[in-house]
N, C-alpha and C positions, 0 to 999 in steps of 0.2 A: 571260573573255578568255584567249587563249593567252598562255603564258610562252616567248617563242619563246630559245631561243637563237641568239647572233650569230656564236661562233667554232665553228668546228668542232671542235679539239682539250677547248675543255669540251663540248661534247655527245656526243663520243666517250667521255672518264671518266664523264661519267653514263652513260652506256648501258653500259657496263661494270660500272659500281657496281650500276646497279639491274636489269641484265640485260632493259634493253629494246632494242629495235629504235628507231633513229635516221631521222628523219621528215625528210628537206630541203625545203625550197622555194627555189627558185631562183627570182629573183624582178626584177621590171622595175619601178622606179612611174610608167616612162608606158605598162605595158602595163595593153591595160583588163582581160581575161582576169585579170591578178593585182589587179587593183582590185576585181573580182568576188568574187574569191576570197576577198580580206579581208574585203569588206561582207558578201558574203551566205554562202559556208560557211564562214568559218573564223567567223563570227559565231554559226553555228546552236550551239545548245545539245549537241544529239547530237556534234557532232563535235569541239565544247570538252572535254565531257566525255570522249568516245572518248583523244583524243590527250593530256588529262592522265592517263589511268590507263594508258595501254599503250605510247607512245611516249617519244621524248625528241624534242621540235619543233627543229628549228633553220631558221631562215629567212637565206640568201644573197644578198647583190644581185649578178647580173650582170656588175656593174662589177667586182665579184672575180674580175680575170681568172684567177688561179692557180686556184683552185676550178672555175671558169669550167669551164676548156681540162682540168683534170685528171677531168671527171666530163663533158666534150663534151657540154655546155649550146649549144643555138643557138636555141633558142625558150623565150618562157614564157608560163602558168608553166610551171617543168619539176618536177615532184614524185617525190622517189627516196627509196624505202624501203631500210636499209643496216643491216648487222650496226652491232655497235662497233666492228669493226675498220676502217671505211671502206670495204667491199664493197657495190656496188651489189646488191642483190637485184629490187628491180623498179620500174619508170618509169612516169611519166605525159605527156605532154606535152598541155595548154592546159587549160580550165576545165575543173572538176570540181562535180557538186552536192555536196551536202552526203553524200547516201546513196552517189553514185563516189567521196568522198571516203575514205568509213569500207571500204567495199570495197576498193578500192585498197590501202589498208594495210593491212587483214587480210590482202591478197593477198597482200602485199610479205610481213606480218610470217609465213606461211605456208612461203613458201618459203624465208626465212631456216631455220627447224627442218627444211624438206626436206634442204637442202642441208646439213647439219651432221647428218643423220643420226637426227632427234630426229624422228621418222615419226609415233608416238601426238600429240606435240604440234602439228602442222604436221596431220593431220586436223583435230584440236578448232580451231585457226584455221581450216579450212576452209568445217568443220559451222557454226562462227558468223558467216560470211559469207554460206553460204548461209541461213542460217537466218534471216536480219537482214535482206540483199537480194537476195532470190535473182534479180529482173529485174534487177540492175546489172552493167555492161559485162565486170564481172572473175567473173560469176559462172558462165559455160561453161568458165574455166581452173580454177577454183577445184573445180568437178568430176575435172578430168581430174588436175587433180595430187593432190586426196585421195587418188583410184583408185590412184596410183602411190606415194602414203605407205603404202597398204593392203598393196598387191603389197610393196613392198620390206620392210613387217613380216610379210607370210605367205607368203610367192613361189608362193602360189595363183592359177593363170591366173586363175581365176572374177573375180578382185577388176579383172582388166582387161576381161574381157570386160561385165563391170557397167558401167565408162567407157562406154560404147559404145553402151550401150542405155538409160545415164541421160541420154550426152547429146544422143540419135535422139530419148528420150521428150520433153524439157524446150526443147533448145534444137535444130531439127535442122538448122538454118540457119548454124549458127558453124562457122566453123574447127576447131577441136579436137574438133569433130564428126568433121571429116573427117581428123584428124589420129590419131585413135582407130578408124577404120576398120579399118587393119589387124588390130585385136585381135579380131575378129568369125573371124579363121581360128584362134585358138587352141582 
């Protein structure tokens, strides 16, 4: 079972303290989406285990309106991966399985080390995303922003033009297919 926390302010000092990425759910109990979410992923084994060892859980209701309106929740569930300082890094909105679950937040927790500059670490969340689920929903961004952890540690075009041709080979239907296009004139 998760140990969800309920304030925000204590999951923000743990995530501090233990230098994780903050896990929210936002959350309805007459939505059935978040009824799901309890029964069947936040139940699965993998994803107990996942979010006791790398996140810090914290679970919101709704009715929190200041929470609410400050992170512009209108659907749930709404699931937001966020530094410790309270920065949203990346979203989900309605049901997740168990394996978009753990995806989603390697995504999230990926782009948090993007963003802060931490390039070697935000690939290694990448490479274990992909490596873990490579057919789940966050796994054609998860390509495109390794390439751009790679690029901003070598500022070798090569590392973009790789985007490009890993995500034509794997996925060539996604967006970030087409969103990596341009690096094909480098």
């Amino acid at each position: 079972m998760i140990a969800w926390e309920s304030d925000m302010a204590k999951a923000l000092a743990r995530g501090k303290a233990e230098q994780k990425s903050v896990l929210v759910e936002f959350f309805s109990t007459e939505c059935i989406g978040c009824k799901q979410m309890e029964e069947i992923t936040f139940a699965d084994p993998a994803v107990i285990n996942f979010i006791s060892d790398h996140v810090i859980p914290l679970r919101i209701p709704v009715t929190n309106a200041a929470h609410t309106s400050d992170y512009r929740v209108v659907w749930t569930p709404t699931i937001i991966t966020m530094d410790y300082y309270g920065r949203e890094h990346q979203r989900t909105v309605g049901f997740l399985t168990a394996e978009e679950m753990v995806g989603s937040a390697l995504l999230g927790m990926g782009k948090v080390s993007l963003d802060y500059g931490q390039f070697s670490e935000a690939v290694i969340q990448f490479n274990t995303l992909l490596n873990g689920c490579p057919d789940c929903a966050s796994a054609p961004e998860a390509v495109y922003l390794r390439g751009v952890a790679r690029y901003k540690t070598s500022h070798a075009p090569s590392a973009l033009k790789d985007i490009y041709q890993q995500l034509l080979a794997q996925y060539p239907e996604s967006e970030w297919t087409k969103r990596a296009h341009p690096f094909t004139l480098l």
